[in-house]
C-alpha positions as CSV (number, residue, x, y, z in Angstrom):
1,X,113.7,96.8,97.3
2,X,116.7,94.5,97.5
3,X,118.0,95.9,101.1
4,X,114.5,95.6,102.7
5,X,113.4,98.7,104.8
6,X,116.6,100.4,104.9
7,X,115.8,101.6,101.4
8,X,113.4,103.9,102.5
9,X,113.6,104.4,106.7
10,X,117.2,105.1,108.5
11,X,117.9,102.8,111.2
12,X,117.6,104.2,114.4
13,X,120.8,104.4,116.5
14,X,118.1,104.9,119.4
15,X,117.2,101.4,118.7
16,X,120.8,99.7,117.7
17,X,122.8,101.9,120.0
18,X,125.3,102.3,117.4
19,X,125.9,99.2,116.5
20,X,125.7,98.0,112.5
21,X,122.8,96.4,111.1
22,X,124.0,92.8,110.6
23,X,124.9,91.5,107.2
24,X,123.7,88.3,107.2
25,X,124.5,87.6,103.9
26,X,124.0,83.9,103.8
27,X,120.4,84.5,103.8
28,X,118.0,85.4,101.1
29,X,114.8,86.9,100.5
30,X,112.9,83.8,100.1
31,X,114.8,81.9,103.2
32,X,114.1,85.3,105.4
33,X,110.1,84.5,104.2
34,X,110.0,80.8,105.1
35,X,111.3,81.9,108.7
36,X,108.6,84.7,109.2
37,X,106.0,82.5,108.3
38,X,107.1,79.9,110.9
39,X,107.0,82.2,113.7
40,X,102.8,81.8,113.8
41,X,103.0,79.1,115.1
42,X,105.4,79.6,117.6
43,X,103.3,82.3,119.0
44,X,100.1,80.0,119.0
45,X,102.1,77.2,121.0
46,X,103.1,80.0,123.2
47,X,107.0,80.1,122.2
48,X,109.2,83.0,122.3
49,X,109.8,84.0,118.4
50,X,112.5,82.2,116.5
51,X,115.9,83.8,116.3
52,X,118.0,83.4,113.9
53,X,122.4,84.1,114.6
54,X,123.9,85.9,112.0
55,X,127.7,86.0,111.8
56,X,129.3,89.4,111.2
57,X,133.6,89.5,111.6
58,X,134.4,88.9,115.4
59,X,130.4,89.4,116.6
60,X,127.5,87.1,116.8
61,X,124.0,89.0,116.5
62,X,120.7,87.9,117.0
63,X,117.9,88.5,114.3
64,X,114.7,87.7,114.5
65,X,112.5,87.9,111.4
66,X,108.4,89.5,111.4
67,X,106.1,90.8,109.2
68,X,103.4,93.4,109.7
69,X,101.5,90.3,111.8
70,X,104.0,88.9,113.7
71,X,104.8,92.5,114.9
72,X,101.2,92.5,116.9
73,X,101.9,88.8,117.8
74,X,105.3,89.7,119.5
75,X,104.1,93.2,120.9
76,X,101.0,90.6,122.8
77,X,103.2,88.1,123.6
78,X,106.4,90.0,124.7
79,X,106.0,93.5,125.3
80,X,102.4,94.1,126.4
81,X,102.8,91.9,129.1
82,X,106.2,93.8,130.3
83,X,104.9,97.3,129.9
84,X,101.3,96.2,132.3
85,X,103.1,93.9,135.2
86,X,103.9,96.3,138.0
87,X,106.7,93.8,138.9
88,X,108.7,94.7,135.6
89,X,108.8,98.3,135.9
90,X,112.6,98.6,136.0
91,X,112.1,96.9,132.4
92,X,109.9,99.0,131.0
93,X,112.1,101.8,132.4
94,X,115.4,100.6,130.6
95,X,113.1,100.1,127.4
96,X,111.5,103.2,127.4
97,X,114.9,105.2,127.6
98,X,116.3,103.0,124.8
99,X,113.5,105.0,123.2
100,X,114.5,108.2,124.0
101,X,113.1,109.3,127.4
102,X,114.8,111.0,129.6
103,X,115.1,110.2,133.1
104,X,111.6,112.3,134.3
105,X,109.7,110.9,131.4
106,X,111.0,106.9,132.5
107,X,109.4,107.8,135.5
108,X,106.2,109.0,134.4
109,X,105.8,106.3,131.6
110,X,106.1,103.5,134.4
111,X,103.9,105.2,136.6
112,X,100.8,104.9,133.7
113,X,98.7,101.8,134.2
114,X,95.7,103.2,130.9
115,X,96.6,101.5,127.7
116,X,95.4,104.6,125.9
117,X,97.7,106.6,127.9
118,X,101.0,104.3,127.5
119,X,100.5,104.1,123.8
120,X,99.8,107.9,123.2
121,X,103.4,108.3,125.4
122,X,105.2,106.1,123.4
123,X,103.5,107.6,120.5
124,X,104.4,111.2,121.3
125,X,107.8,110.0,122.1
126,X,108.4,108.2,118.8
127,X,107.3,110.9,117.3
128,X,109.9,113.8,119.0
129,X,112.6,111.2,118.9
130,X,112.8,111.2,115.3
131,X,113.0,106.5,115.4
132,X,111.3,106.5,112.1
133,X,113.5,109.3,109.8
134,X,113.0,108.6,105.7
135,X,116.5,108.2,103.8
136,X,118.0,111.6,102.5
137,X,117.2,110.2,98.9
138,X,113.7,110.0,100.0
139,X,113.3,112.9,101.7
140,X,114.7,114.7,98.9
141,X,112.4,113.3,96.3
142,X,109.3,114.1,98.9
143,X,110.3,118.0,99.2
144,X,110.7,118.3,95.5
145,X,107.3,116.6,95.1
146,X,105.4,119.3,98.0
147,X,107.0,122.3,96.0
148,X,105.2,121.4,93.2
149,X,102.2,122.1,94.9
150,X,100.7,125.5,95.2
151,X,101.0,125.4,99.7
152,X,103.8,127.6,100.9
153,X,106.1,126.6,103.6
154,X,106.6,129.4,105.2
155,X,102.8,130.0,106.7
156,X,99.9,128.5,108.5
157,X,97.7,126.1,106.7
158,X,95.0,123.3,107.2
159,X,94.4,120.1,106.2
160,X,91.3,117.8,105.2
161,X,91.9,114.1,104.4
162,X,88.9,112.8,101.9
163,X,89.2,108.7,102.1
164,X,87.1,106.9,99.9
165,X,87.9,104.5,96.9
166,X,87.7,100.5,98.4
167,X,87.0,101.8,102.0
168,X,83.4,102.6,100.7
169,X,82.2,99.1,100.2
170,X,83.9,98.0,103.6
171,X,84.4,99.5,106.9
172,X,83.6,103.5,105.8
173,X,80.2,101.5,104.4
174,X,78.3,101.6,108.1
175,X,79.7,105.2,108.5
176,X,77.8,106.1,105.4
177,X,74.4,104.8,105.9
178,X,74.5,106.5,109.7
179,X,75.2,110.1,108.1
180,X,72.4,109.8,105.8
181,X,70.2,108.6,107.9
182,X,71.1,111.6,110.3
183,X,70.2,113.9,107.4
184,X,67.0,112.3,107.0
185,X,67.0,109.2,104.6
186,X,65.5,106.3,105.7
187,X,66.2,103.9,102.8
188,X,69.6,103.2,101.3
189,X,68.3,104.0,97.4
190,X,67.4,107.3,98.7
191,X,71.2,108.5,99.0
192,X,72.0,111.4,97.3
193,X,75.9,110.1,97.2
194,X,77.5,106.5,98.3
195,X,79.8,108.4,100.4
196,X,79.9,111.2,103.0
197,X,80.1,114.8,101.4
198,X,82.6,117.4,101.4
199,X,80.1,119.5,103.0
200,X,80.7,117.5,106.6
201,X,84.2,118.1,106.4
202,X,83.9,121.8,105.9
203,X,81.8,122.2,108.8
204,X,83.9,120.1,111.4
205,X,87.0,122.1,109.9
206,X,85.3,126.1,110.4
207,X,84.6,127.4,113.8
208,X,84.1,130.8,112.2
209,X,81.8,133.7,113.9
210,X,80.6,135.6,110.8
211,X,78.6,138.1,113.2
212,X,82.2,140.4,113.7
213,X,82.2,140.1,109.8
214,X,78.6,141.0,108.8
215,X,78.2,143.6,111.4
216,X,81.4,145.7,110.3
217,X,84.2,145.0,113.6
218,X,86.1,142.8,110.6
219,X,86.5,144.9,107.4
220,X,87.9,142.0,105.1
221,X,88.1,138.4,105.7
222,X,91.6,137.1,105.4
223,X,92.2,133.8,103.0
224,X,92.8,130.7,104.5
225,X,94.8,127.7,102.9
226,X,93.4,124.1,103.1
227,X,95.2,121.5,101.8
228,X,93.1,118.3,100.7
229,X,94.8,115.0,100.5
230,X,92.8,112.5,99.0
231,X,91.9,109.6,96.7
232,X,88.8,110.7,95.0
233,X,90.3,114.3,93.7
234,X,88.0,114.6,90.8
235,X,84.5,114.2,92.8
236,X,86.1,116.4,95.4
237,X,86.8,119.4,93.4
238,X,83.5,118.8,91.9
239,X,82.0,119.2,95.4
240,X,84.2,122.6,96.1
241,X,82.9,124.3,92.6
242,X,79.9,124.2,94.1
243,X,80.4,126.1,96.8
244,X,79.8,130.3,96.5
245,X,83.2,132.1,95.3
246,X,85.0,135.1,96.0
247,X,85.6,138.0,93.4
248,X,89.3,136.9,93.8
249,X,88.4,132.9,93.2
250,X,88.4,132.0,96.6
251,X,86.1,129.8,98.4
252,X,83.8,131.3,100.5
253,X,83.2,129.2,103.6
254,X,80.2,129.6,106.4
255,X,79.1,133.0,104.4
256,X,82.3,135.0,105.1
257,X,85.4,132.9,105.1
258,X,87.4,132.9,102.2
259,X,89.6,129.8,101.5
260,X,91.8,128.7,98.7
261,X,92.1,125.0,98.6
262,X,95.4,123.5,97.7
263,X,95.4,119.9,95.7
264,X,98.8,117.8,95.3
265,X,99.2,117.8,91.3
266,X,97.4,115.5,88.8
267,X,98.3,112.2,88.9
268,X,97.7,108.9,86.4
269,X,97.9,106.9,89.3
270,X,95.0,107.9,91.2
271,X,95.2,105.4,93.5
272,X,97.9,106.6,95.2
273,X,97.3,105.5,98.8
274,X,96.5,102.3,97.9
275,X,98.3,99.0,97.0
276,X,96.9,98.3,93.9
277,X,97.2,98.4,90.1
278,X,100.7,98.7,88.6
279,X,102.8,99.5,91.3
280,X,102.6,96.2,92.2
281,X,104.9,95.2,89.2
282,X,106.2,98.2,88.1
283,X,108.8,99.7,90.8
284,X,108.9,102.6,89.3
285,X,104.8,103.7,89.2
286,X,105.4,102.3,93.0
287,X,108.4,104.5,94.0
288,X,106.4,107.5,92.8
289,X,103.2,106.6,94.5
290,X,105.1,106.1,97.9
291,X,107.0,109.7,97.1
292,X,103.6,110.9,96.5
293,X,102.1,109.5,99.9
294,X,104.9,109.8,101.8
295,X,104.4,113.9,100.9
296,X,100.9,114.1,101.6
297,X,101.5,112.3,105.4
298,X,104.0,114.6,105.9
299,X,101.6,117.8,105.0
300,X,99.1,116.3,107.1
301,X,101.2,116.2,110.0
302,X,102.4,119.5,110.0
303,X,99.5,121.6,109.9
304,X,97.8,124.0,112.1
305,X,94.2,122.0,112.0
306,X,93.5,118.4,110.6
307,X,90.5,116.9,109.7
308,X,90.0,112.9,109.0
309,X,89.1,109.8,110.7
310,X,90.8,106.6,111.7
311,X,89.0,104.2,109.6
312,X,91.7,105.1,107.7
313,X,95.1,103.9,109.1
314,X,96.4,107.7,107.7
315,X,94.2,108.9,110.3
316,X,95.7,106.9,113.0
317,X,99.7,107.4,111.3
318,X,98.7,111.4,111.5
319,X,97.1,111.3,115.1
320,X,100.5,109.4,116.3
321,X,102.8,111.9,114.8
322,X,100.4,115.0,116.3
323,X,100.9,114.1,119.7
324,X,103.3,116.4,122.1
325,X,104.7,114.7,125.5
326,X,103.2,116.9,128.7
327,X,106.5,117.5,130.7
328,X,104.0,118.5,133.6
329,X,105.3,117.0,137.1
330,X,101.2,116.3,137.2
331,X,100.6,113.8,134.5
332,X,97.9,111.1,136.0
333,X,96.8,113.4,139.0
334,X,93.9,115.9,138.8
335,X,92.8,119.2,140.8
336,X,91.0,119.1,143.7
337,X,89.0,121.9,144.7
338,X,91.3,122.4,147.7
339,X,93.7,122.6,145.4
340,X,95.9,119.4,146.2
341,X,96.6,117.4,143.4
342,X,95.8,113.7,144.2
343,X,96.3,110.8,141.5
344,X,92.7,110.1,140.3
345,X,92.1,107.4,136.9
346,X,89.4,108.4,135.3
347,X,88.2,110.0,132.0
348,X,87.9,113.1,133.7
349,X,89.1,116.2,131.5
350,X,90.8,117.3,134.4
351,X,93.1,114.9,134.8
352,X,96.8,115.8,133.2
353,X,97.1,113.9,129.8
354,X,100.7,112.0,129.3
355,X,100.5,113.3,125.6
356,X,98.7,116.4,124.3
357,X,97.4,116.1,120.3
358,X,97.5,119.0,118.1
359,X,94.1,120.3,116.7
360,X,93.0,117.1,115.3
361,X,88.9,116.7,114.3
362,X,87.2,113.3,113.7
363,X,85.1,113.7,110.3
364,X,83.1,110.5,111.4
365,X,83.5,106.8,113.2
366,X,85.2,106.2,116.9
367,X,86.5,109.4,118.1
368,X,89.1,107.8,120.0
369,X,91.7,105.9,118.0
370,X,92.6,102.5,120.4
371,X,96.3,101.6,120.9
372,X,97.6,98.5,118.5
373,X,97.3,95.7,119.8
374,X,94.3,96.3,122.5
Protein backbone atom coordinates (compact mmCIF):
# COMPACT_ATOMS: atom_id res chain seq x y z
CA UNK A 1 0.00 0.00 0.00
CA UNK A 2 2.24 2.75 -1.46
CA UNK A 3 -0.08 5.84 -0.07
CA UNK A 4 -0.26 4.36 3.44
CA UNK A 5 -3.79 4.33 5.14
CA UNK A 6 -5.39 6.50 2.66
CA UNK A 7 -5.64 3.34 0.51
CA UNK A 8 -8.16 1.96 2.52
CA UNK A 9 -9.74 4.78 5.20
CA UNK A 10 -10.89 8.50 3.92
CA UNK A 11 -9.38 11.11 5.79
CA UNK A 12 -11.57 12.77 7.98
CA UNK A 13 -12.32 16.45 7.32
CA UNK A 14 -13.54 16.31 11.03
CA UNK A 15 -10.06 15.82 11.85
CA UNK A 16 -8.12 18.04 9.01
CA UNK A 17 -10.81 20.67 8.83
CA UNK A 18 -10.53 20.74 5.29
CA UNK A 19 -7.34 21.08 4.80
CA UNK A 20 -5.14 18.55 2.36
CA UNK A 21 -3.22 15.82 3.61
CA UNK A 22 0.39 17.03 3.15
CA UNK A 23 2.58 15.70 0.37
CA UNK A 24 5.62 15.33 1.83
CA UNK A 25 7.15 13.91 -0.99
CA UNK A 26 10.73 14.14 -0.01
CA UNK A 27 10.17 11.39 2.41
CA UNK A 28 10.08 7.66 1.96
CA UNK A 29 8.79 4.66 3.39
CA UNK A 30 11.87 3.62 5.02
CA UNK A 31 12.85 7.33 6.23
CA UNK A 32 9.00 7.65 7.66
CA UNK A 33 10.08 4.05 9.63
CA UNK A 34 13.46 5.27 11.12
CA UNK A 35 11.38 8.39 12.54
CA UNK A 36 8.63 6.20 14.16
CA UNK A 37 10.95 4.13 15.76
CA UNK A 38 12.80 7.15 17.32
CA UNK A 39 9.86 8.50 18.92
CA UNK A 40 10.19 5.51 21.98
CA UNK A 41 12.47 6.97 23.17
CA UNK A 42 11.31 10.29 23.22
CA UNK A 43 8.34 9.16 25.13
CA UNK A 44 10.57 7.27 27.78
CA UNK A 45 12.74 10.58 28.38
CA UNK A 46 9.45 12.21 28.77
CA UNK A 47 9.66 14.37 25.33
CA UNK A 48 6.76 15.57 23.38
CA UNK A 49 6.81 13.21 20.03
CA UNK A 50 9.11 14.32 17.22
CA UNK A 51 7.57 16.38 14.47
CA UNK A 52 8.64 16.50 11.37
CA UNK A 53 7.75 19.99 8.80
CA UNK A 54 6.71 19.09 5.53
CA UNK A 55 6.66 21.72 2.83
CA UNK A 56 3.50 21.91 0.66
CA UNK A 57 3.32 25.25 -2.00
CA UNK A 58 2.87 28.49 0.21
CA UNK A 59 2.09 26.24 3.75
CA UNK A 60 4.27 24.65 6.19
CA UNK A 61 2.52 21.55 8.00
CA UNK A 62 3.47 19.66 10.85
CA UNK A 63 3.58 15.71 10.68
CA UNK A 64 4.25 13.64 13.21
CA UNK A 65 4.99 9.91 12.46
CA UNK A 66 3.35 6.65 14.91
CA UNK A 67 2.70 3.33 14.72
CA UNK A 68 0.05 1.15 16.36
CA UNK A 69 2.50 1.71 19.79
CA UNK A 70 3.36 5.10 19.67
CA UNK A 71 -0.46 5.76 19.26
CA UNK A 72 -0.96 4.48 23.13
CA UNK A 73 2.36 6.24 24.01
CA UNK A 74 1.08 9.62 22.72
CA UNK A 75 -2.65 9.08 23.90
CA UNK A 76 -0.69 8.46 27.81
CA UNK A 77 1.53 11.12 27.35
CA UNK A 78 -0.60 13.80 25.60
CA UNK A 79 -4.15 13.30 25.64
CA UNK A 80 -4.95 11.31 28.79
CA UNK A 81 -3.52 13.73 30.81
CA UNK A 82 -5.76 16.69 28.99
CA UNK A 83 -8.95 14.82 28.91
CA UNK A 84 -8.62 13.98 33.30
CA UNK A 85 -7.13 17.58 34.54
CA UNK A 86 -10.13 19.59 35.47
CA UNK A 87 -7.96 22.65 34.75
CA UNK A 88 -7.96 21.79 30.90
CA UNK A 89 -11.52 21.47 30.31
CA UNK A 90 -11.85 24.24 27.75
CA UNK A 91 -9.26 21.85 25.89
CA UNK A 92 -10.93 18.94 26.01
CA UNK A 93 -14.02 20.94 24.91
CA UNK A 94 -12.35 22.41 21.70
CA UNK A 95 -11.03 18.70 21.03
CA UNK A 96 -14.01 16.96 21.58
CA UNK A 97 -16.00 19.23 18.95
CA UNK A 98 -13.20 18.82 16.43
CA UNK A 99 -14.69 15.41 16.88
CA UNK A 100 -17.97 16.09 16.10
CA UNK A 101 -19.87 17.01 19.28
CA UNK A 102 -22.10 19.48 19.30
CA UNK A 103 -22.27 22.08 21.81
CA UNK A 104 -24.64 20.01 24.59
CA UNK A 105 -22.50 16.90 24.10
CA UNK A 106 -18.93 19.29 24.75
CA UNK A 107 -20.63 19.92 27.80
CA UNK A 108 -21.46 16.66 28.99
CA UNK A 109 -18.13 15.00 27.85
CA UNK A 110 -16.16 17.53 30.14
CA UNK A 111 -18.41 17.09 32.82
CA UNK A 112 -17.33 12.96 32.96
CA UNK A 113 -14.47 12.29 35.26
CA UNK A 114 -14.95 7.63 34.76
CA UNK A 115 -12.52 6.56 32.22
CA UNK A 116 -14.99 3.97 31.12
CA UNK A 117 -17.42 6.62 30.64
CA UNK A 118 -15.15 9.18 28.56
CA UNK A 119 -13.95 6.38 26.33
CA UNK A 120 -17.44 4.83 25.64
CA UNK A 121 -18.46 8.82 24.70
CA UNK A 122 -15.77 9.23 22.48
CA UNK A 123 -16.42 5.79 21.27
CA UNK A 124 -20.14 6.33 20.54
CA UNK A 125 -19.25 9.58 19.01
CA UNK A 126 -16.61 8.18 16.63
CA UNK A 127 -18.78 5.92 15.71
CA UNK A 128 -22.05 8.41 14.61
CA UNK A 129 -19.55 10.83 13.22
CA UNK A 130 -18.56 8.60 10.54
CA UNK A 131 -14.04 9.61 11.43
CA UNK A 132 -13.23 6.23 10.15
CA UNK A 133 -15.26 5.80 6.53
CA UNK A 134 -13.51 2.91 4.12
CA UNK A 135 -12.66 4.30 0.49
CA UNK A 136 -15.60 3.94 -2.18
CA UNK A 137 -13.35 1.25 -3.84
CA UNK A 138 -13.43 -0.59 -0.72
CA UNK A 139 -16.65 -0.31 0.27
CA UNK A 140 -17.66 -1.45 -3.03
CA UNK A 141 -15.59 -4.48 -3.05
CA UNK A 142 -17.04 -5.27 0.80
CA UNK A 143 -20.90 -5.00 -0.44
CA UNK A 144 -20.27 -7.22 -3.48
CA UNK A 145 -18.53 -9.67 -1.08
CA UNK A 146 -21.87 -9.65 1.72
CA UNK A 147 -24.26 -10.31 -1.33
CA UNK A 148 -22.58 -13.31 -1.94
CA UNK A 149 -23.80 -14.45 1.19
CA UNK A 150 -27.16 -16.00 1.76
CA UNK A 151 -28.20 -12.84 4.81
CA UNK A 152 -30.66 -10.34 3.33
CA UNK A 153 -30.35 -6.78 3.86
CA UNK A 154 -33.52 -5.79 4.08
CA UNK A 155 -34.51 -7.70 7.62
CA UNK A 156 -33.54 -8.37 11.17
CA UNK A 157 -30.72 -10.79 11.81
CA UNK A 158 -28.13 -11.93 14.61
CA UNK A 159 -24.76 -12.44 14.94
CA UNK A 160 -22.28 -15.00 16.71
CA UNK A 161 -18.50 -14.42 16.45
CA UNK A 162 -16.62 -18.00 16.99
CA UNK A 163 -12.69 -16.94 17.71
CA UNK A 164 -10.44 -19.64 17.93
CA UNK A 165 -7.32 -20.58 15.76
CA UNK A 166 -3.77 -19.01 17.64
CA UNK A 167 -6.06 -17.45 20.45
CA UNK A 168 -6.46 -21.03 21.85
CA UNK A 169 -2.92 -21.59 23.00
CA UNK A 170 -2.75 -17.95 24.49
CA UNK A 171 -5.11 -15.69 26.10
CA UNK A 172 -8.64 -17.71 25.17
CA UNK A 173 -6.41 -20.75 26.87
CA UNK A 174 -7.43 -19.76 30.70
CA UNK A 175 -10.97 -19.09 29.31
CA UNK A 176 -11.05 -22.67 28.33
CA UNK A 177 -9.95 -24.58 31.17
CA UNK A 178 -12.59 -22.35 33.54
CA UNK A 179 -15.63 -23.50 31.21
CA UNK A 180 -14.70 -27.06 31.56
CA UNK A 181 -14.11 -27.06 34.77
CA UNK A 182 -17.65 -25.41 35.24
CA UNK A 183 -19.06 -28.30 33.33
CA UNK A 184 -17.48 -30.67 35.61
CA UNK A 185 -13.90 -31.68 34.47
CA UNK A 186 -11.36 -31.50 36.83
CA UNK A 187 -8.25 -32.50 34.75
CA UNK A 188 -7.17 -30.90 31.55
CA UNK A 189 -6.93 -34.55 29.49
CA UNK A 190 -10.49 -34.87 30.36
CA UNK A 191 -11.71 -32.14 27.72
CA UNK A 192 -14.04 -33.18 25.41
CA UNK A 193 -12.82 -30.14 22.98
CA UNK A 194 -9.61 -27.61 23.40
CA UNK A 195 -11.95 -24.96 22.93
CA UNK A 196 -15.39 -23.63 24.19
CA UNK A 197 -18.43 -25.16 22.19
CA UNK A 198 -20.97 -23.77 20.02
CA UNK A 199 -23.38 -24.96 22.38
CA UNK A 200 -22.41 -21.81 25.01
CA UNK A 201 -22.87 -19.42 22.34
CA UNK A 202 -26.35 -20.69 21.46
CA UNK A 203 -27.45 -20.42 24.90
CA UNK A 204 -26.12 -16.76 25.76
CA UNK A 205 -27.69 -15.85 22.10
CA UNK A 206 -31.63 -17.44 22.87
CA UNK A 207 -33.81 -16.00 25.56
CA UNK A 208 -36.66 -18.01 24.03
CA UNK A 209 -39.91 -19.09 26.34
CA UNK A 210 -40.89 -22.34 24.51
CA UNK A 211 -43.97 -22.70 27.13
CA UNK A 212 -46.35 -20.13 24.63
CA UNK A 213 -44.99 -22.65 21.89
CA UNK A 214 -45.60 -26.06 23.41
CA UNK A 215 -48.81 -25.11 25.05
CA UNK A 216 -50.61 -23.88 21.71
CA UNK A 217 -50.73 -19.52 22.28
CA UNK A 218 -47.86 -19.72 19.21
CA UNK A 219 -49.06 -21.85 16.32
CA UNK A 220 -45.65 -21.88 14.26
CA UNK A 221 -42.30 -20.62 15.30
CA UNK A 222 -40.93 -18.09 12.94
CA UNK A 223 -37.15 -18.60 11.46
CA UNK A 224 -34.60 -16.69 12.72
CA UNK A 225 -31.22 -15.63 10.84
CA UNK A 226 -27.81 -15.97 12.59
CA UNK A 227 -24.96 -14.98 10.99
CA UNK A 228 -21.62 -16.71 12.25
CA UNK A 229 -18.34 -15.07 11.56
CA UNK A 230 -15.56 -17.03 12.32
CA UNK A 231 -12.11 -18.67 11.84
CA UNK A 232 -12.79 -22.21 12.54
CA UNK A 233 -15.94 -22.64 9.89
CA UNK A 234 -15.48 -26.32 9.38
CA UNK A 235 -15.55 -27.49 13.29
CA UNK A 236 -18.41 -25.03 13.59
CA UNK A 237 -20.74 -26.31 11.09
CA UNK A 238 -19.78 -29.59 12.42
CA UNK A 239 -21.11 -28.49 15.81
CA UNK A 240 -24.50 -27.05 14.17
CA UNK A 241 -25.22 -30.55 12.24
CA UNK A 242 -25.55 -31.79 15.39
CA UNK A 243 -28.12 -29.99 16.61
CA UNK A 244 -32.11 -31.40 15.93
CA UNK A 245 -33.51 -29.97 12.41
CA UNK A 246 -36.54 -28.75 11.20
CA UNK A 247 -38.74 -30.57 8.36
CA UNK A 248 -37.75 -27.35 6.32
CA UNK A 249 -33.73 -27.64 7.27
CA UNK A 250 -33.76 -25.30 9.87
CA UNK A 251 -32.13 -25.38 13.16
CA UNK A 252 -34.07 -25.92 15.92
CA UNK A 253 -32.92 -24.04 18.91
CA UNK A 254 -33.96 -24.41 22.82
CA UNK A 255 -36.79 -27.20 21.48
CA UNK A 256 -38.83 -24.72 19.46
CA UNK A 257 -36.83 -22.08 17.80
CA UNK A 258 -36.12 -22.51 14.37
CA UNK A 259 -32.94 -20.87 12.95
CA UNK A 260 -31.10 -20.83 9.65
CA UNK A 261 -27.53 -19.96 10.14
CA UNK A 262 -25.82 -17.93 7.51
CA UNK A 263 -21.87 -18.64 6.82
CA UNK A 264 -19.70 -15.95 4.64
CA UNK A 265 -18.72 -18.27 1.53
CA UNK A 266 -15.82 -20.87 1.42
CA UNK A 267 -12.67 -19.52 1.50
CA UNK A 268 -8.84 -21.01 0.80
CA UNK A 269 -7.58 -18.68 3.09
CA UNK A 270 -9.13 -19.71 6.24
CA UNK A 271 -7.28 -17.60 8.18
CA UNK A 272 -8.92 -14.72 7.35
CA UNK A 273 -8.72 -12.63 10.49
CA UNK A 274 -5.44 -13.18 10.98
CA UNK A 275 -1.96 -11.89 9.76
CA UNK A 276 -0.49 -14.79 8.67
CA UNK A 277 0.34 -17.08 5.74
CA UNK A 278 0.46 -15.62 2.24
CA UNK A 279 -0.97 -12.44 2.61
CA UNK A 280 1.94 -11.36 4.03
CA UNK A 281 3.67 -11.49 0.53
CA UNK A 282 1.11 -11.74 -1.75
CA UNK A 283 -1.09 -8.35 -1.93
CA UNK A 284 -3.53 -9.77 -3.56
CA UNK A 285 -4.48 -13.01 -1.06
CA UNK A 286 -4.11 -9.87 1.53
CA UNK A 287 -6.54 -7.43 -0.23
CA UNK A 288 -9.14 -10.19 -0.35
CA UNK A 289 -8.67 -11.28 3.28
CA UNK A 290 -9.11 -7.61 4.45
CA UNK A 291 -12.32 -7.34 1.90
CA UNK A 292 -13.41 -10.41 3.55
CA UNK A 293 -12.94 -9.08 7.21
CA UNK A 294 -13.69 -5.78 6.65
CA UNK A 295 -17.47 -7.51 5.57
CA UNK A 296 -17.82 -9.67 8.41
CA UNK A 297 -17.02 -6.37 11.01
CA UNK A 298 -19.43 -4.67 9.24
CA UNK A 299 -22.27 -7.60 9.62
CA UNK A 300 -21.37 -7.76 13.08
CA UNK A 301 -21.99 -4.32 13.74
CA UNK A 302 -25.24 -3.98 12.29
CA UNK A 303 -27.19 -6.53 13.77
CA UNK A 304 -30.06 -6.76 15.99
CA UNK A 305 -28.15 -9.15 18.78
CA UNK A 306 -24.35 -9.94 18.95
CA UNK A 307 -22.63 -12.45 20.59
CA UNK A 308 -18.59 -12.58 21.28
CA UNK A 309 -15.99 -11.54 23.69
CA UNK A 310 -13.25 -9.09 23.85
CA UNK A 311 -10.35 -11.35 23.98
CA UNK A 312 -10.66 -10.82 20.65
CA UNK A 313 -9.93 -7.22 19.57
CA UNK A 314 -13.23 -7.78 16.96
CA UNK A 315 -15.00 -7.98 20.07
CA UNK A 316 -13.79 -4.68 21.36
CA UNK A 317 -13.87 -2.95 17.30
CA UNK A 318 -17.75 -4.30 17.38
CA UNK A 319 -18.63 -3.09 21.02
CA UNK A 320 -17.05 0.51 19.93
CA UNK A 321 -19.14 0.81 16.81
CA UNK A 322 -22.49 -0.56 18.98
CA UNK A 323 -22.56 2.21 21.22
CA UNK A 324 -25.36 5.21 20.83
CA UNK A 325 -24.66 8.67 22.57
CA UNK A 326 -27.59 9.32 25.43
CA UNK A 327 -28.70 12.92 24.47
CA UNK A 328 -30.47 12.83 28.13
CA UNK A 329 -29.86 16.32 30.01
CA UNK A 330 -29.19 13.48 32.99
CA UNK A 331 -26.16 11.79 31.91
CA UNK A 332 -23.92 11.26 35.33
CA UNK A 333 -26.91 11.97 37.77
CA UNK A 334 -29.30 9.22 39.12
CA UNK A 335 -32.97 9.21 40.67
CA UNK A 336 -33.63 9.77 43.98
CA UNK A 337 -36.57 8.45 45.47
CA UNK A 338 -37.87 12.08 45.98
CA UNK A 339 -37.50 12.27 42.59
CA UNK A 340 -34.60 15.03 42.32
CA UNK A 341 -31.98 14.00 40.29
CA UNK A 342 -28.60 14.60 42.14
CA UNK A 343 -25.03 13.70 40.34
CA UNK A 344 -24.03 10.40 42.09
CA UNK A 345 -20.57 8.22 40.61
CA UNK A 346 -21.15 4.99 41.18
CA UNK A 347 -21.82 1.68 39.34
CA UNK A 348 -25.27 2.06 40.12
CA UNK A 349 -27.68 0.91 37.20
CA UNK A 350 -29.51 3.91 37.84
CA UNK A 351 -27.29 6.23 36.97
CA UNK A 352 -27.72 7.70 33.19
CA UNK A 353 -25.02 6.10 30.99
CA UNK A 354 -23.05 8.70 28.53
CA UNK A 355 -23.32 5.91 25.76
CA UNK A 356 -25.94 3.27 25.51
CA UNK A 357 -24.63 -0.25 23.60
CA UNK A 358 -26.89 -2.21 21.42
CA UNK A 359 -27.73 -5.81 22.51
CA UNK A 360 -24.29 -7.04 22.87
CA UNK A 361 -23.66 -10.64 25.02
CA UNK A 362 -20.17 -11.65 26.38
CA UNK A 363 -19.69 -15.48 25.36
CA UNK A 364 -16.90 -15.59 28.10
CA UNK A 365 -13.76 -13.50 29.78
CA UNK A 366 -14.19 -9.73 31.37
CA UNK A 367 -17.55 -8.58 30.75
CA UNK A 368 -16.52 -5.08 30.63
CA UNK A 369 -14.15 -4.17 27.84
CA UNK A 370 -11.55 -1.36 29.58
CA UNK A 371 -10.83 1.87 27.55
CA UNK A 372 -7.15 1.80 25.57
CA UNK A 373 -4.78 2.89 27.23
CA UNK A 374 -6.09 2.37 31.04
Amino acid sequence: FPLGMSRLLQHSTLLSRGCAMPACSSFTYDSWEAIRKAQREHFLNGLPPREVNCEDGDRTQRVIPLGGEEVRQFFEAQVKPMILDETKRSEAYRWIIRLGANAHEAQTFIKLTKEADIWDFVSALMARSGIIKFQPWIARDVAQFIRQTDLPLNSGYDAIHVRRGDKLETESRQEVVAYWHSQGYDRVGQFPTNYIPFRHYLRLWDSTDCDSYWNGFQTQATTRLVYVATDDPTTVKEEISKLPKGSDGTTIVAGCKKVKFIFAPVSEDSAFHINEGGGKVDCYVRYKRNIRAIADLMVLTKSDTFVGEFVSNWGRIIRLNRLVLNDSPLVGERKESSGKWLKKRSLDENIEPPAFIRDFRVAFGDLISPPPGW
